[in-house]
Structure formats: structure tokens, C-alpha cells
C-alpha positions as semicolon CSV with decimal commas, in nm:
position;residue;x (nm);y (nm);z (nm)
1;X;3,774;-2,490;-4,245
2;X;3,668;-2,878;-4,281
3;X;3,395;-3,021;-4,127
4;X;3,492;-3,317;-3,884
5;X;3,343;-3,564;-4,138
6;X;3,533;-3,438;-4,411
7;X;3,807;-3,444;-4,180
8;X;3,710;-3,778;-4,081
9;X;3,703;-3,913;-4,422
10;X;4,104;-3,771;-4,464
11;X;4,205;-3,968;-4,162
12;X;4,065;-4,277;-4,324
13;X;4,272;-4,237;-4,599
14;X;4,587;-4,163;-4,463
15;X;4,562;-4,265;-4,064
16;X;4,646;-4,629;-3,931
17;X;4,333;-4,773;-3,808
18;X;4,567;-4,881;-3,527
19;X;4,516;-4,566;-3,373
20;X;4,153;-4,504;-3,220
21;X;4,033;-4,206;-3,079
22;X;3,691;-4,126;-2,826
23;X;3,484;-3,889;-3,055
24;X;3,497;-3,814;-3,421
25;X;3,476;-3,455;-3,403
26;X;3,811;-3,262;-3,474
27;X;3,897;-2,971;-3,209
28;X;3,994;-2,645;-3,329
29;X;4,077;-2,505;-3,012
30;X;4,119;-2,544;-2,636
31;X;4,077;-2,329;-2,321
32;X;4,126;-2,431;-1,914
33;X;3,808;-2,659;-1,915
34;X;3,674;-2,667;-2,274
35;X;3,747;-2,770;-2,581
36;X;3,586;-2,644;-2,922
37;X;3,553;-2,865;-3,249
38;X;3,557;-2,737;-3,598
39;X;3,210;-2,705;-3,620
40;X;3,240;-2,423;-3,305
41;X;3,067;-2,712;-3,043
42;X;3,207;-2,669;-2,710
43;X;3,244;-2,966;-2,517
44;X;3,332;-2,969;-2,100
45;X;3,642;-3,178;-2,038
46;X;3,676;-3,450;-1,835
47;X;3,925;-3,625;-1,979
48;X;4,253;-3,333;-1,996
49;X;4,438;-3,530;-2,260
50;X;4,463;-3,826;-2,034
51;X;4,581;-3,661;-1,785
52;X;4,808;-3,440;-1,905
53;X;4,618;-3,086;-1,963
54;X;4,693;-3,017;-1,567
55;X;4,715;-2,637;-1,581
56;X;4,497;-2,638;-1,906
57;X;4,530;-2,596;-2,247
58;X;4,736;-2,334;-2,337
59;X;4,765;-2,220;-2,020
60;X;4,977;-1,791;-2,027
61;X;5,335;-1,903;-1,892
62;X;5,343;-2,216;-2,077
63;X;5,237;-2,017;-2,409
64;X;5,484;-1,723;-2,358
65;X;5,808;-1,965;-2,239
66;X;5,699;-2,202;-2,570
67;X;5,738;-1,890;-2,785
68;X;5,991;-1,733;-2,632
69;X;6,222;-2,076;-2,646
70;X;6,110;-2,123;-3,018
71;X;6,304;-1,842;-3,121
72;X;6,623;-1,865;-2,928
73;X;6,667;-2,276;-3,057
74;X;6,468;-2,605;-3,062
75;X;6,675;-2,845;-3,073
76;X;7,036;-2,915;-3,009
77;X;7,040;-3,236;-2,865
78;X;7,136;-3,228;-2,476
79;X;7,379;-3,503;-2,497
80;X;7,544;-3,323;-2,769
81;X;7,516;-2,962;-2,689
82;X;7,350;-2,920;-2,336
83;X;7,142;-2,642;-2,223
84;X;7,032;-2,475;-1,872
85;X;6,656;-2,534;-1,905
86;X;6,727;-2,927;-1,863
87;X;6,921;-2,874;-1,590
88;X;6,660;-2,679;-1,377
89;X;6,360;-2,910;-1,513
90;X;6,622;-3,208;-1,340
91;X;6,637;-2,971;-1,004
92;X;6,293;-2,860;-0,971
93;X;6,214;-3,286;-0,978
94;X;6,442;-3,373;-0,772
95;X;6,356;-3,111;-0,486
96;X;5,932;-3,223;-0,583
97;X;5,890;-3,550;-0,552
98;X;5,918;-3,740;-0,209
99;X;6,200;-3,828;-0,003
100;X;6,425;-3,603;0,142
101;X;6,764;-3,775;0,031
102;X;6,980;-3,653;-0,257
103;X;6,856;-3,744;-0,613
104;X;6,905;-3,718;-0,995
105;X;6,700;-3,704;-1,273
106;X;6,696;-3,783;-1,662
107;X;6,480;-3,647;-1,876
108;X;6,276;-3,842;-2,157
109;X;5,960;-3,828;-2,410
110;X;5,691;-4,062;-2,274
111;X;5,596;-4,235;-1,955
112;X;5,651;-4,611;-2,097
113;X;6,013;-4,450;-2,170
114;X;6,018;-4,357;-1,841
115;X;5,913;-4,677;-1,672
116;X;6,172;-4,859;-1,937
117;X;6,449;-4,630;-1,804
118;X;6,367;-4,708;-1,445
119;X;6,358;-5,037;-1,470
120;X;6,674;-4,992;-1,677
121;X;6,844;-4,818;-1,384
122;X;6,703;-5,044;-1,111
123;X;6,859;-5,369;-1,314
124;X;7,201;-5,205;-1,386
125;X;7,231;-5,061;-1,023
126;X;7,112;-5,407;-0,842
127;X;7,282;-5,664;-1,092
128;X;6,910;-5,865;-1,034
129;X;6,702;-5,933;-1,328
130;X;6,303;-5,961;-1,194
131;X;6,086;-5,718;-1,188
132;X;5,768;-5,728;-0,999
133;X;5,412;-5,581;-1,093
134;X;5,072;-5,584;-1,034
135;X;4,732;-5,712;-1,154
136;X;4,546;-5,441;-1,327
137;X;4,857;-5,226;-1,387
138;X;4,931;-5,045;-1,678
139;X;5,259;-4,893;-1,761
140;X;5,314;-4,869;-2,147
141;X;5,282;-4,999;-2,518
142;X;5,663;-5,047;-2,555
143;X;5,777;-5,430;-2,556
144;X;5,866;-5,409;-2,197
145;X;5,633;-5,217;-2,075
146;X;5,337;-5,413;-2,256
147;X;5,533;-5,704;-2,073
148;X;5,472;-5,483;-1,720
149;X;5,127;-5,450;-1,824
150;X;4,823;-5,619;-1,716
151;X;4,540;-5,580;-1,975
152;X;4,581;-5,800;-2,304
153;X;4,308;-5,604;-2,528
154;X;4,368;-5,381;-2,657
155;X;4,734;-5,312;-2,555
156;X;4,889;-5,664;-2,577
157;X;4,687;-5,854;-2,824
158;X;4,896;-6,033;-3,055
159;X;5,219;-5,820;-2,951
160;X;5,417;-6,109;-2,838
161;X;5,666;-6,217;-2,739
162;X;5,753;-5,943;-2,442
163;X;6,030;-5,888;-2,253
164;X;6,090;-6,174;-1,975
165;X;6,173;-6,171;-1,609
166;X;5,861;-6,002;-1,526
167;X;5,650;-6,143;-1,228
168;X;5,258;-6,009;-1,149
169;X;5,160;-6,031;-0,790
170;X;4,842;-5,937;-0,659
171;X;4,695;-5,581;-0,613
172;X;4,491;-5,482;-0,295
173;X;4,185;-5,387;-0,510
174;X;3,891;-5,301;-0,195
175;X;3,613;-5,374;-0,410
176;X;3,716;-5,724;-0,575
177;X;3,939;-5,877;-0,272
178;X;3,773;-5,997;-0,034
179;X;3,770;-5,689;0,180
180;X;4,156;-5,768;0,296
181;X;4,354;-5,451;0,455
182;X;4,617;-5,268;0,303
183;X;4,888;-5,471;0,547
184;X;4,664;-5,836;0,462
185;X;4,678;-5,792;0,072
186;X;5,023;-5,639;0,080
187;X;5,117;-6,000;0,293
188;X;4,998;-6,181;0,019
189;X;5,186;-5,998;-0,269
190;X;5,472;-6,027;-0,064
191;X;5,454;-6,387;-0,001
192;X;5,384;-6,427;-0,419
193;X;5,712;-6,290;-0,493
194;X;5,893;-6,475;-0,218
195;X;5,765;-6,841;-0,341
196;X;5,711;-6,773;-0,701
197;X;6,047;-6,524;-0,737
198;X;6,307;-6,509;-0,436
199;X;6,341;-6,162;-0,292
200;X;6,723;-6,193;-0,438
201;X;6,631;-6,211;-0,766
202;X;6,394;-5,911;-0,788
203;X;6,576;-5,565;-0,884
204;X;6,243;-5,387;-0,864
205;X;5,894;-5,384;-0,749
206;X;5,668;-5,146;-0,971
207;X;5,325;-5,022;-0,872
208;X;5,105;-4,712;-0,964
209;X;5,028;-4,571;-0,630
210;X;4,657;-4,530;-0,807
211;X;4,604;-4,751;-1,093
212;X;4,516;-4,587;-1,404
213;X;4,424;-4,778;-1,728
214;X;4,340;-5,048;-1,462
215;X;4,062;-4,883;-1,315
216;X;4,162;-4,595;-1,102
217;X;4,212;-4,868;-0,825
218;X;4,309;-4,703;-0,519
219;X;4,456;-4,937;-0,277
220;X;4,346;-4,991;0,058
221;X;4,548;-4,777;0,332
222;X;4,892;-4,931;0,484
223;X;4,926;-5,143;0,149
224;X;5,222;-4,929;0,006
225;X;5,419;-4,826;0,322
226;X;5,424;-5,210;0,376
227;X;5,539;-5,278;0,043
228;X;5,765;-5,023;0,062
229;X;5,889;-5,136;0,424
230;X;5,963;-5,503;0,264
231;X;6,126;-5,375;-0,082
232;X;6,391;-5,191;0,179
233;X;6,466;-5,500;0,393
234;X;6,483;-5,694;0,102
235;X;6,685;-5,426;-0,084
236;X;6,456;-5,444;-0,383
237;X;6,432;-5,051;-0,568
238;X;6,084;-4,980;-0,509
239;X;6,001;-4,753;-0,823
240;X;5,667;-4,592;-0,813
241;X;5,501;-4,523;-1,210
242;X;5,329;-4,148;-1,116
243;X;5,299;-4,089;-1,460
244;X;4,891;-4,025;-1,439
245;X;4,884;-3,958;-1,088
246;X;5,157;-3,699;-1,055
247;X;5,156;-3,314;-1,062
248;X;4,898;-3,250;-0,804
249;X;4,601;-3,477;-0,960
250;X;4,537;-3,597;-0,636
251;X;4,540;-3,345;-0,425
252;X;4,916;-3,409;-0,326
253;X;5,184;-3,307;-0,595
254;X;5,233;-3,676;-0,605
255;X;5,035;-3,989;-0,508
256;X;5,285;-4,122;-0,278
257;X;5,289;-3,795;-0,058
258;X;4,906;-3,916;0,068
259;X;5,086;-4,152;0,284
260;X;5,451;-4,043;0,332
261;X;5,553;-4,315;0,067
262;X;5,940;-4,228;-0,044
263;X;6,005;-4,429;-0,374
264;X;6,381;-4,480;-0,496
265;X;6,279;-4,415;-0,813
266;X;5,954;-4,171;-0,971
267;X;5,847;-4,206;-1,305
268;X;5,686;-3,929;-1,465
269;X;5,490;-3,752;-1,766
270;X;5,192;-3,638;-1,898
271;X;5,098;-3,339;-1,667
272;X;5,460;-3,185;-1,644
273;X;5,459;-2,984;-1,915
274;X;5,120;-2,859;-2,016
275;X;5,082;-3,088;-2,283
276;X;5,395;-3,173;-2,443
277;X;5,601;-3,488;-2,482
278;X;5,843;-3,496;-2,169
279;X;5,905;-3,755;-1,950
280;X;6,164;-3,775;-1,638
281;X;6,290;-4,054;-1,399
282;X;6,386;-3,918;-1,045
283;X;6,511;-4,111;-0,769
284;X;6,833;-4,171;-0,503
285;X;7,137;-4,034;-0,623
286;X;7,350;-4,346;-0,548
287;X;7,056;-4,561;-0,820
288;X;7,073;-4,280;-1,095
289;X;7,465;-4,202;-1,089
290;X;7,535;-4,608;-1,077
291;X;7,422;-4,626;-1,469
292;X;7,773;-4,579;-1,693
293;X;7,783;-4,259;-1,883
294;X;7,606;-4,281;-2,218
295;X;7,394;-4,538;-2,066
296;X;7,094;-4,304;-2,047
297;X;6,962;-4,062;-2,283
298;X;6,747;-4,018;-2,618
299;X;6,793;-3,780;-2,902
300;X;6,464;-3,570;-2,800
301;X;6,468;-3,656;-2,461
302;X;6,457;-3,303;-2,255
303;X;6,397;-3,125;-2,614
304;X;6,440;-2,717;-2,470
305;X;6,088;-2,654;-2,605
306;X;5,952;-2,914;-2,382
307;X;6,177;-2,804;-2,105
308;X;6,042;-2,424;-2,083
309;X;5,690;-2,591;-2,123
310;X;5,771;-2,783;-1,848
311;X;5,953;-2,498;-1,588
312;X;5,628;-2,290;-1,680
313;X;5,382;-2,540;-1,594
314;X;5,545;-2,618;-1,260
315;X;5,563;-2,235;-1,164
316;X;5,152;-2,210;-1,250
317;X;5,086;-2,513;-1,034
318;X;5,273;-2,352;-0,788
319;X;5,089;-1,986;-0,811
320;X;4,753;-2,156;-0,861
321;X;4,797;-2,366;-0,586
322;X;4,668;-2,646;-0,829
323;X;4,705;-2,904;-0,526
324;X;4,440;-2,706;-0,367
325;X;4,243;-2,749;-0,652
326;X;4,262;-3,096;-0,734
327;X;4,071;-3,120;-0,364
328;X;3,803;-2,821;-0,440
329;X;3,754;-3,076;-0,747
330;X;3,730;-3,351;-0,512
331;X;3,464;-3,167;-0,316
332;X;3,250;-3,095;-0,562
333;X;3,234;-3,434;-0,803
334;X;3,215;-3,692;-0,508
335;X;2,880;-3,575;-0,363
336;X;2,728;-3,572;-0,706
337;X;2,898;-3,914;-0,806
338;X;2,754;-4,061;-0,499
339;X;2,413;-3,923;-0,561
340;X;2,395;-4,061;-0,938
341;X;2,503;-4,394;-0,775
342;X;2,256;-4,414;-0,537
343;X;2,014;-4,313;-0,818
344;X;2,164;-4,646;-1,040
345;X;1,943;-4,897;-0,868
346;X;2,237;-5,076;-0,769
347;X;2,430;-5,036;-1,121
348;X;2,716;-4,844;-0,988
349;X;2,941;-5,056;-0,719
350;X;3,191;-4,768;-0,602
351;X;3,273;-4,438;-0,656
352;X;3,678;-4,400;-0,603
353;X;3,985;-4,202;-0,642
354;X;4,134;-3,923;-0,525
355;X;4,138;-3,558;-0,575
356;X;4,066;-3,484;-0,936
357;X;4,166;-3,882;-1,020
358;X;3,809;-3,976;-0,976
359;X;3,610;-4,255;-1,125
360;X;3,273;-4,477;-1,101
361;X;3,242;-4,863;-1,152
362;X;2,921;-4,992;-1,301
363;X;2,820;-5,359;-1,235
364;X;2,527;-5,562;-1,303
365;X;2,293;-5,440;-1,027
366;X;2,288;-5,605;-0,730
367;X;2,592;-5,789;-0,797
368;X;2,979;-5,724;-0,848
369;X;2,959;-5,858;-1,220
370;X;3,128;-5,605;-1,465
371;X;2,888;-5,409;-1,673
372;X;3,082;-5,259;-1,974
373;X;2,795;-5,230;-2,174
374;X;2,650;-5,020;-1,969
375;X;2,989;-4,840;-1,907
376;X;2,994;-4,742;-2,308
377;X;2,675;-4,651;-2,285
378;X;2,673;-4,399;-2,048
379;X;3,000;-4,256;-2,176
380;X;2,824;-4,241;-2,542
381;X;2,541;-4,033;-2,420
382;X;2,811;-3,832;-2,270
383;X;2,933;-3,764;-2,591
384;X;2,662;-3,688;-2,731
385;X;2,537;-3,438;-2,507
386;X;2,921;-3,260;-2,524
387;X;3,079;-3,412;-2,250
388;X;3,423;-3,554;-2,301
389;X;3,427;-3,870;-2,045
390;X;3,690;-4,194;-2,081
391;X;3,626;-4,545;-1,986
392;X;3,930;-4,752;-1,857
393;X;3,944;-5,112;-1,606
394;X;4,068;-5,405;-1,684
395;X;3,695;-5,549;-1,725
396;X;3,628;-5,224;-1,967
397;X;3,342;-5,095;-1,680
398;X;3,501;-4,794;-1,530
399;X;3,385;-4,447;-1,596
400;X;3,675;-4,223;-1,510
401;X;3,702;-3,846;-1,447
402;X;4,025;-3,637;-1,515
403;X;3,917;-3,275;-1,531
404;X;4,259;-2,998;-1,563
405;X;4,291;-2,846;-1,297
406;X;4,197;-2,479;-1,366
407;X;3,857;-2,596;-1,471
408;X;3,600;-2,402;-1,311
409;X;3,278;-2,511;-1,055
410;X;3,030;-2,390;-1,334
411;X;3,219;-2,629;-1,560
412;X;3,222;-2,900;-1,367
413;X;2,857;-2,842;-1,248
414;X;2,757;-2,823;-1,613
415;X;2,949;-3,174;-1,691
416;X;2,807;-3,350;-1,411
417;X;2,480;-3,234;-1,550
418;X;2,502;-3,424;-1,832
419;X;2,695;-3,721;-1,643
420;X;2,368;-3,731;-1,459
421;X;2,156;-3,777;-1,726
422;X;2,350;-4,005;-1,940
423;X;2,260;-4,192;-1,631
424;X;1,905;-4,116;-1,623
């Protein structure tokens, strides 16, 4: 086998630099909370793919309904020939995510296909053409959803033009505004839209119920059931992007649940198939249905493979109870985060998030200045020590922590370990 610098040197070669990755060492395999390079190091992951590893890498019932659907077809096409594993993927959705009205579902490859389609389906269904979002947010590298997106480097730089007819409001972010409550800041994004917009021109208000790329921001309490109150009166869709935060990486199968939040429209990836490319949008019945037939769709979009993937990592969540252990997750990491940041000598301003969504931001001490220096830092000596950490924020000084779910306390206790003295 090649050595990850030989390996390294081939993806020079033959690999758009466009494409960046964390480390430079090339995994050969992958278990619940590991993963093992070429060279046999084992490193302790925090990271899960970005959030998608949920119920691990290659976790049994995801494994045996891959191989099993391998042999009986892989591809037909579902608008073409349709098969009964898209169907149930659609019903298991519908009956997950919150809100007990009646819904539909489509089925896709990526989240930024997912928000597109949502958006898509909130336009067509409204007849309005704005579409609100939020500082920090991140939804997607697609033209629109770059356009929904916050952060110019290193997603939008140079991109343009994007899509139009899309409006950023402010977010209730506790640590940067001012210390308003969820109700205040929600008030002022509200009152954004309705000078800067007109309530009767927005078909949808978009928000990540936690911000991801952004820097795991978790709003302050009351600011989505208001914003959720006002998108109703004003009969805006409210569509909620629980692509990172979904499949019980909070500690609730979906964000929204924490506080009884019922979006018209879910959009959803990464952790619902236990690693591969699926994507969904679920919402009300009367929103999904209102799209003309042909209207929605993709030639992979619900691929079978992905399907069983999908059916199987929903049934482990469910026997693991991998809600349950998104909090035992919680329970361990936030005493330990909170130690190393009162160790920091003022470096680290907050540690946030939610279940095993989890993340530290590091300012200049003393103040609320961002220190992304510092941020890389620490994650390099993470690295280097065989941790596998990510940064995100929009100011590039957020350390954030997505263990899967199955990972186990010695793992985590070994990881935080050498979290701690990266920090040291």
C-alpha cells in the first residue's frame, strides 16, 4: 500500500487544488470512533465526516442492507422505474421530523440540493419571490445556495453573480449581540424584513436552528418559536436547513424538537444514511403536493443503495437510542470544555452547542476580538497528536466538535486529552 505522501504527491497531479482537505494523511479504514491512515495511525474522531458518520463508519445494518441492495440493482432511476425502499425512506421522514400534520417528502443527493428544492417548493407554492436568511448562515456551494450563504471566503469568493431575491436579517448570536433575548433579537429580524422586504413578498424564511459553518451559533431561547409565530401570521413557509443538526446530533432527533418548533418544510442530509449521498425535503403536504409533476426530482436522487443505507441507519439510531447518546456525549465534553476554558487565561469566550453539536470560541483574551490564529493552532496540534478536530465561524475562530454517535467515553476521554493539551 502507498504511503500518504506518495499518495499525496498523486493527488497533486491529478486533484483540483480547489478541493482542500484537514490532514494529509490518507485513511485506510474506519470504525465507530476511529479512523486509521495508511500508515496504520489511529486517530479519535471528532469531526464524523462533517457530520454525517452518526451511527459510525460502517456501522452492521448499514453494511449488510448496502450489500444486500448491491446485488438485487443499483440504479434504475425512481422517476423512471420506482422502487419500495424510496417510498419507506419518504414515510419514515415524514412520521420523524416535527409537526404532527400530514407531509411528503422528496428525496435528493446533497443538503444545498435540498435547501435549493425547498426554496424551490416554497416559491412555486406561495407565488412570492424573497427569501429570507441569516447572518452567519451557511446552506451550500450551489449558485443559490452560495447566494443563501453568509461567509464570502472561502465559499463565495469570486463566485458571482448569485441568485437574487435573497434578503439577510440578523441572527440572535448571545455572545456578539448585545445580550438581546431570543423574543428582542427575533423583533429586530422581524422588523428587517418588514422595512427592507414586505412580509408579502417573502415566500420563505430560512434558518439553521444551530448554525453550522457559521459557528455552531445556538440562538438564544424564544428566538425561533417567535420567528416561527410571525412566518405563520404572515404566511411566509418557514423552512428549517437541519442538514448538520438533524438525526439526533443534538440530543433531539432534530434541532427544532428542543423547543417544539414545527417547520413547513425540513431539509436534510449528511447523517441519514451512514455516510452516503442522500438528501430529503419534508414538510406540509398541501407545500410538497402544490409543485407540478416532474417539477421535482434528479437522476440519482433516492439512488436504492442510498435508500437501504438510509432505512438501516434510522433503525440503529432507533435501537441505540443514539438521541440518548448525543446527551451522554453532552455530559461528558462540556465539563472538560469548560475546564480547558477556564484554563485559557481568558482565550476562550464560550463554550456552546448542544448535545454532540458542541464547539469552543477563542478570542483575544480578555476581549471578544476573534482569534483564528490561535483557533488553527490549537486544531494543528490536534492533528498532530491524532486528533481529528474542524474549525468553522464566520471569523475562522471556532473550534467545533462532532463526534458519531457510537463513539465510546474512553474515546472521547482520550480526544479531550489531547484537546487539552493542544491547549496547554
Amino acid at each position: 500500500m502507498m504511503s500518504s505522501e506518495e499518495l499525496h504527491k498523486r493527488r497533486g497531479a491529478a486533484v483540483a487544488r480547489g478541493v482542500g482537505s484537514v490532514i494529509n494523511s490518507y485513511v485506510d479504514h474506519a470504525s465507530g470512533g476511529t479512523v486509521t491512515d495508511v500508515e496504520g495511525r489511529e486517530w479519535i474522531d471528532f469531526a464524523a465526516g462533517i457530520a454525517v458518520t452518526n451511527v459510525g463508519n460502517s456501522a452492521p445494518r448499514v453494511v449488510e442492507a448496502v450489500r444486500a441492495q448491491v446485488e438485487r440493482f443499483t440504479h434504475t432511476c425512481f422517476m423512471v422505474a420506482p422502487y419500495e425502499s424510496y417510498v419507506a425512506v419518504c414515510e419514515r421522514l415524514n412520521a420523524l421530523t416535527p409537526g404532527g400534520f400530514e407531509k411528503r417528502s422528496a428525496l435528493f443527493n446533497s443538503g444545498a440540493e435540498a435547501v435549493e428544492n425547498a426554496v424551490k417548493i416554497a416559491r412555486h407554492a406561495t407565488g412570492r419571490p424573497a427569501v429570507v436568511v441569516f447572518d452567519h448562515a451557511y446552506h451550500g456551494r450551489t449558485n443559490l445556495t452560495m447566494a443563501l450563504t453568509a461567509k464570502n471566503m472561502p465559499y463565495k469568493h469570486r463566485f458571482g453573480p448569485f441568485a437574487g431575491e435573497v434578503y439577510r436579517v440578523p441572527m440572535s448570536y448571545p455572545l456578539r449581540d448585545g445580550g438581546l433575548s431570543g423574543a428582542e433579537a427575533a423583533a429586530r429580524a422581524v422588523e428587517t424584513v418588514e422595512k427592507q422586504v414586505g412580509a408579502e413578498n417573502v415566500a420563505a424564511l430560512l434558518i439553521e436552528p444551530i448554525q453550522g459553518e457559521g459557528g455552531f451559533v445556538v440562538p438564544a431561547p424564544g428566538f425561533l418559536p417567535a420567528l416561527r409565530e410571525w412566518a405563520t401570521a404572515a404566511d411566509v413557509v418557514f423552512i428549517a436547513d437541519e442538514i448538520q443538526t438533524g438525526f439526533c446530533r443534538t440530543g433531539d432527533w432534530f434541532a427544532c424538537d428542543h423547543e417544539r418548533v414545527e417547520p413547513d418544510l425540513v431539509a436534510l442530509a449528511k447523517g441519514i444514511a451512514g455516510g452516503l449521498p442522500l438528501a430529503a425535503v419534508t414538510g406540509r403536504a398541501e407545500l410538497m403536493d402544490a409543485v407540478h409533476a416532474g417539477g421535482l426530482g434528479g437522476t440519482y436522487g433516492g439512488n436504492p443503495i442510498a435508500c437501504a443505507a438510509a432505512l438501516a441507519s434510522i433503525e440503529t439510531m432507533h435501537e441505540l437510542d443514539l438521541v440518548a447518546a448525543a446527551r451522554r456525549i453532552e455530559s461528558v465534553l462540556v465539563p472538560r470544555l469548560r475546564a480547558i476554558a477556564e484554563r485559557s487565561g481568558g482565550r476562550v469566550a464560550e463554550v456552546r452547542g448542544r448535545g454532540a453539536m458542541l464547539a469552543v470560541e477563542l478570542v483575544q483574551p480578555g476581549t471578544v476580538t476573534p482569534d483564528p490564529v490561535g483557533t488553527a493552532a490549537v486544531s494543528a496540534a490536534c492533528h498532530s497528536a491524532g486528533l481529528l478536530t474542524l474549525t468553522c465561524g464566520t471569523y475562522g475562530n471556532v473550534l467545533r466538535f462532532l463526534p458519531p454517535l457510537v463513539i465510546s467515553d474512553d474515546e472521547l476521554e482520550r480526544g479531550l486529552d489531547i484537546l487539552a493539551a493542544a491547549f496547554d
